[in-house]
N, C-alpha and C positions, 0 to 999 in steps of 0.2 A: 613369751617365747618358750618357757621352759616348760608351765603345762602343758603347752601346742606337744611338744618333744616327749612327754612322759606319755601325753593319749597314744602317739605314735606306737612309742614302743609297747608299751599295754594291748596296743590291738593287736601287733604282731605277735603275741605270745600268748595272746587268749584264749589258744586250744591248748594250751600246754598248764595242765592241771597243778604240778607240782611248782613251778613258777609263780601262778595266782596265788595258792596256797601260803609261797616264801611270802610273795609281795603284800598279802592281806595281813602275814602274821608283823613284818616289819612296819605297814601304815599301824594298826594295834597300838604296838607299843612305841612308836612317835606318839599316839595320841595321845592314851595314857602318860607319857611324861610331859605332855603340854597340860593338863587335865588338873594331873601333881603339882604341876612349879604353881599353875595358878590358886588350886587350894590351898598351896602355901600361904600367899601374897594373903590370902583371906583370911590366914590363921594367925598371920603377922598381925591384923587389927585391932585383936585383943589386946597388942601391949601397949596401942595407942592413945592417947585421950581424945575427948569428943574433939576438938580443936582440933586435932593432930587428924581423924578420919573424915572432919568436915574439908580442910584444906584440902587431902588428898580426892576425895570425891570430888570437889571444885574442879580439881589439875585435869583430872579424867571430861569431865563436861566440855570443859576451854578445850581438851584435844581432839575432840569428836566436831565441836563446833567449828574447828579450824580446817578438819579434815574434810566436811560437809563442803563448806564454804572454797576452799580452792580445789576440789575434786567434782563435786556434781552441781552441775548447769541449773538445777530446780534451787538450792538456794545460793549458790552466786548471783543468781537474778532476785532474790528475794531479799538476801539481807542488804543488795544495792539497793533496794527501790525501798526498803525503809530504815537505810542507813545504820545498819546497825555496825557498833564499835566491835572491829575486826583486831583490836589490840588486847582490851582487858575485856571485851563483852559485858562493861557494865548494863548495856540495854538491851539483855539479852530475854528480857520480857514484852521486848517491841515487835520479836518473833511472830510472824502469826500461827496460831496453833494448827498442826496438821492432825488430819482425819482422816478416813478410808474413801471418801470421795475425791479427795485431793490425790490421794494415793496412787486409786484407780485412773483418774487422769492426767497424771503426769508420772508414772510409773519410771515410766524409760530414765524419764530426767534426775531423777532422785538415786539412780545407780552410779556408782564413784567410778570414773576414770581411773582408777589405778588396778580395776577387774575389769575380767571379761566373764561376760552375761552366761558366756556357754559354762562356767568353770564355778558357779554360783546355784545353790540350790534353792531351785523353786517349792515355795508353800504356800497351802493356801487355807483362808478359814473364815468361819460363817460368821462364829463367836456367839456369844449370845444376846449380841443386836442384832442379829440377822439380817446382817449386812456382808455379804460374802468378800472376799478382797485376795488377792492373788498378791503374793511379792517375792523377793528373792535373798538368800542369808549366805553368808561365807561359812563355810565350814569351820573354822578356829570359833566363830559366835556360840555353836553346838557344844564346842569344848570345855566353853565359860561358862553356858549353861549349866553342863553336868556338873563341873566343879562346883558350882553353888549350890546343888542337889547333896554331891556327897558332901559337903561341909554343914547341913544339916543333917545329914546323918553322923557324919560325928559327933554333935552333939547331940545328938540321942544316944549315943555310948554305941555306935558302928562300928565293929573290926572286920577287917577285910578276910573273905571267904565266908562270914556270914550270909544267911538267904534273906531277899529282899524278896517280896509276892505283890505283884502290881493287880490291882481289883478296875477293869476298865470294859470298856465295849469292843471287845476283838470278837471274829467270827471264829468257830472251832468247826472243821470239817465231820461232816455228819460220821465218818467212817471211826472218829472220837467221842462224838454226841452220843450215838450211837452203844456204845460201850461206855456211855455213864462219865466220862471223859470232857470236860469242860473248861479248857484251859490249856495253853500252848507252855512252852518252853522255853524260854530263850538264847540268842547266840551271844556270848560270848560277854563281856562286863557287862551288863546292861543296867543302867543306874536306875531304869523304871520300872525293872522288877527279872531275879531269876528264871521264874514262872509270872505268866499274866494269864487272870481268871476271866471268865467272860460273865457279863450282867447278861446277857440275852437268854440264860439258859436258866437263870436262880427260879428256882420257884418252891412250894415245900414238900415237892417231890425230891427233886434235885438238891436241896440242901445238901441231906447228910453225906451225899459225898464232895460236896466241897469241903464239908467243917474237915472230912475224913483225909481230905488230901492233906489240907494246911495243918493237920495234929500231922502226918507224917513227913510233910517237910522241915517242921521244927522252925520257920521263920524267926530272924530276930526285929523286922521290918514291915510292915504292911502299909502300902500307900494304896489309892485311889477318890473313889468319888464318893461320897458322906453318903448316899441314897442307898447305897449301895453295900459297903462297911456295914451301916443302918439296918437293911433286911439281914445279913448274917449276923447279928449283935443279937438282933431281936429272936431268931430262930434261936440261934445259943443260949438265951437265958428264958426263955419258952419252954424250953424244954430242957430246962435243968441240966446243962452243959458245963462241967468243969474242964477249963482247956488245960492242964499241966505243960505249959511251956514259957517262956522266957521272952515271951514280947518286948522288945524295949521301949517303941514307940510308933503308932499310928501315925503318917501323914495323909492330910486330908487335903484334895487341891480339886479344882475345876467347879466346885459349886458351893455357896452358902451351906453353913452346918448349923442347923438347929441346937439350945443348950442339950434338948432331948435327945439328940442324936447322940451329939458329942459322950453325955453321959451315959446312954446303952454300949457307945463302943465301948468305953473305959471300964466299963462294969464287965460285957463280955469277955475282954480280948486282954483284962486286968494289965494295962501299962496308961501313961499318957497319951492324950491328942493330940499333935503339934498341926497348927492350920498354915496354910502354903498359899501364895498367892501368885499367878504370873499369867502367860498366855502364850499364843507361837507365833508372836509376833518378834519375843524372845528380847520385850526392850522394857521388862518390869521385872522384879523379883522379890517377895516378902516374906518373912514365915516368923510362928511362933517361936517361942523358947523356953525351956523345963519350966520356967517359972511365971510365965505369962501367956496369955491367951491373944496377946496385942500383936498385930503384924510390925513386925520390923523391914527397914526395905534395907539392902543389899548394896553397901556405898562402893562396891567393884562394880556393879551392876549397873544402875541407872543412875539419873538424877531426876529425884520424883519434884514433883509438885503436886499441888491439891487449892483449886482455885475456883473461886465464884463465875457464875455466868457473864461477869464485868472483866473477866480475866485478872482480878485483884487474887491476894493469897486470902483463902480462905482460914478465919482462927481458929486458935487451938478450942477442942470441942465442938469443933461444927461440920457439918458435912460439906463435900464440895466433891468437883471432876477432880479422878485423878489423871494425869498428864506428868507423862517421863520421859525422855530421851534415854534410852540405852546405849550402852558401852560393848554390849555382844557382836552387831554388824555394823564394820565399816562396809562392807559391801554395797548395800542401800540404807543408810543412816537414817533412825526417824527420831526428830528433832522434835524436843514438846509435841508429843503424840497426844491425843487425849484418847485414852480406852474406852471410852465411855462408862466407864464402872465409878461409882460412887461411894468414898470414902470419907469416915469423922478422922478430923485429927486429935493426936492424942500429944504429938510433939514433935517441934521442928528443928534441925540443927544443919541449916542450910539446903541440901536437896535430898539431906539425909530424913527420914519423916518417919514416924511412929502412927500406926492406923489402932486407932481403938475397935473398930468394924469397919468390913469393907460392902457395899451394901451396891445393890441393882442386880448382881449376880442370881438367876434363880434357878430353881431345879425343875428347870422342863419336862414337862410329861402330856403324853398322848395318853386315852383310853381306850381300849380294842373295844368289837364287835362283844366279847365275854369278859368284860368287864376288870381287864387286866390294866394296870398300869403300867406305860413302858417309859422309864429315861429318852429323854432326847439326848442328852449331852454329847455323848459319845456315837450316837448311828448317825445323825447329822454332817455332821460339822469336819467328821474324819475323810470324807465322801474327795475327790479331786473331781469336781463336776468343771467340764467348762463352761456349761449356762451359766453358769457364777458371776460371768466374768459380764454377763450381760441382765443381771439384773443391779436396780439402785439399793431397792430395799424389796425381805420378802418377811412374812408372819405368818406360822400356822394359826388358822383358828377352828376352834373346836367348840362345839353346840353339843353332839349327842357322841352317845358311844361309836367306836367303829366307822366314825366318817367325820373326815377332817376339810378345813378351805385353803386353800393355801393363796395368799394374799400375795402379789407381786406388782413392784413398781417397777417396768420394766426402762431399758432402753431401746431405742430405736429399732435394735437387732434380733430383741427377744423375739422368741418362734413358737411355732408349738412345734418343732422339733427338737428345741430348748425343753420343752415340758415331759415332751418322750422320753428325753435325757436323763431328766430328775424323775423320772415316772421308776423308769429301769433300772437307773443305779442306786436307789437309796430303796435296801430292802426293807424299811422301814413301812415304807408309804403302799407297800405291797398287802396290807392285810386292814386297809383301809378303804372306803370311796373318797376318791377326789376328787375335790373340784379348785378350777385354776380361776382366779377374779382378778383383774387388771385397774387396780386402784392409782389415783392420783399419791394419795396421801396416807400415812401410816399412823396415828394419832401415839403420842409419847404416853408412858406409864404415868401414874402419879406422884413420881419420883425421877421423873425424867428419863428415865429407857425408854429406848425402843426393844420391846419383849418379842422376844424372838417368838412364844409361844403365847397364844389367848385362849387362855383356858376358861371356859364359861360351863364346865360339870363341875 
């Protein structure tokens, strides 16, 4: 009722400029102090012992599984029909694991009775199983996120009003391109970067005035995608680049980081790598630490596991699925998820887990017509297509330069208006020949993905 009452009055004042302006500046800083209290709680973990952060991650699981279970119909039906203890959830491995097919078909029912659907925001993502999936987050899940963003920035030595430079796949208006200008600005805290640089423009033309911007914003922060970091590392120490600035620490997230890489950045950009692990499903979260290259997971966050294809727990030292439930959305809770990402353990302390490497993750790449290579990571996957929502499974494949197959296992609905769709909106696919094939079946990696990309140059 009370959001009902707040959209009301919102609409009624939405031509009134200095009102929005109060109203946005007043949501801000609720948020920021919701943001705060939780980076606290995170900062509190330090003075706990393993026992003491294992409990408290336990308390957090038991409250999301309680909330699941008497708020959304998909598993009130589910842990009845395989009896799972609704008291202490000792059998709470009798769960069945959920997927993006499961997702995608009981969507509705996995939303908690305590929201409404309008007042929930919708995301959507391809991931790199190329398996697209649509779902929905409560805004506070957003909150918790960032908070365990900047709480790795503090430990990189972050003080606030420092520059953070996000390195990702955004488009820059050619009226900027244009003027050599490669990279947007950001509004207002934005914990993924004060300025975001765009991959679509790097080349070794364009370098120098990327290295030239980031010598003049004086960064103490640079996060983005390793591929990426990687070509400006290498241009930098190519040509004999000394940066004089105060880096404190690289994070690297969204794709596998080669040692090779990792060691051009460190060498260029003279600070540490810290490696980052999650998705926007927004129900994982890992990153390294000054002193380690090991992912740790996030005991505010999830409750990971890492298990064999028998659904047994996978031992320390071996690879297995990782599968988490998050603590980000009650909105639509997703309860032993499995990412389809493949992780070694390195050490367990309940659903608290140590990843020695996290492994399936790859760095997608197309080849043009002139023998360039492009990142998928980012032009894909950021797309809101609604064909999406009507394919099962889809894989680029690729034979020769400059022309690509795009493999789809449709559902009933898919069209070739669905294709126009994805033809139009992903500029990506615009500087390619395509062609569309309608496969049964999508053959797994040799590591069990499904590779979003087949790369056969």
């Amino acid at each position: 009722m009370i959001p009902h009452i707040k959209q009301l009055i919102l609409k009624g004042f939405s031509e009134n400029p200095i009102f929005l302006k109060l109203h946005n500046f007043l949501l801000a800083n609720r948020d920021n102090k919701i943001t705060d209290n939780i980076k606290s709680e995170i900062l509190a973990l330090e003075q706990l012992s393993t026992e003491q952060v294992k409990s408290l991650n336990e308390k957090e699981f038991k409250k999301i599984l309680r909330h699941a279970y008497t708020t959304t119909p998909y598993y009130k039906t589910l842990f009845d029909k395989y009896n799972i203890d609704t008291t202490n959830w000792s059998n709470y491995r009798e769960i069945p694991v959920l997927n993006k097919s499961i997702i995608k078909d009981h969507g509705k029912d996995l939303i908690s009775s305590n929201y409404d659907i309008k007042f929930l925001g919708k995301r959507f993502t391809g991931g790199s199983t190329g398996q697209p999936m649509e779902f929905y987050t409560e805004k506070r899940g957003g909150l918790r996120d960032n908070a365990h963003h900047w709480y790795l920035y503090h430990l990189i030595g972050y003080k606030p009003g420092e520059i953070i430079l996000g390195f990702y796949g955004r488009q820059v208006s050619e009226k900027y391109t244009d003027k050599n200008i490669y990279w947007n600005k950001t509004i207002g805290d934005n914990v993924f970067g004060d300025y975001v640089f765009s991959l679509f423009y790097l080349n070794d033309q364009t370098a120098p005035y990327y290295v030239e911007k980031i010598i003049a914003l004086r960064p103490t922060i640079l996060r983005g995608y390793p591929s990426f970091l990687n070509s400006l590392a290498t241009y930098i120490l190519s040509n004999n680049i000394r940066l004089v600035l105060n880096i404190k620490g690289v994070v690297l997230t969204a794709e596998l980081c080669s040692d090779i890489q990792r060691e051009n950045i460190e060498q260029a950009f003279g600070c540490k790598v810290y490696l980052e692990y999650g998705h926007k499903e927004i129900s994982v979260f890992c990153h390294s630490t000054a002193t380690s290259y090991k992912y740790f997971s996030a005991p505010l966050y999830c409750y990971l596991e890492v298990l064999n294809d028998d659904g047994t727990e996978t031992p320390i030292g071996q690879v297995g699925r990782i599968v988490t439930t998050g603590f980000c959305n009650y909105g639509m809770p997703f309860i032993r998820y499995d990412t389809a990402d493949l992780g070694r353990v390195s050490s367990r302390n309940g659903g608290v887990v140590t990843l020695s490497e996290i492994m399936g993750r790859s760095q997608d790449y197309l080849i043009d017509k002139n023998n360039e290579k492009i990142n998928l990571i980012a032009t894909i996957y950021r797309y809101k297509i609604d064909a999406f929502k009507r394919i099962k499974r889809w894989q680029i494949k690729q034979n020769v330069p400059g022309k690509i197959e795009i493999l789809i296992i449709p559902d009933t609905q898919f069209s070739k208006d669905d294709e126009l769709e994805i033809l139009n909106t992903v500029e990506l696919f615009k500087k390619f020949i395509v062609e569309f094939h309608y496969v049964d079946d999508i053959p797994k990696s040799k590591i069990g993905k499904h590779l979003a990309v087949l790369q056969n140059i």
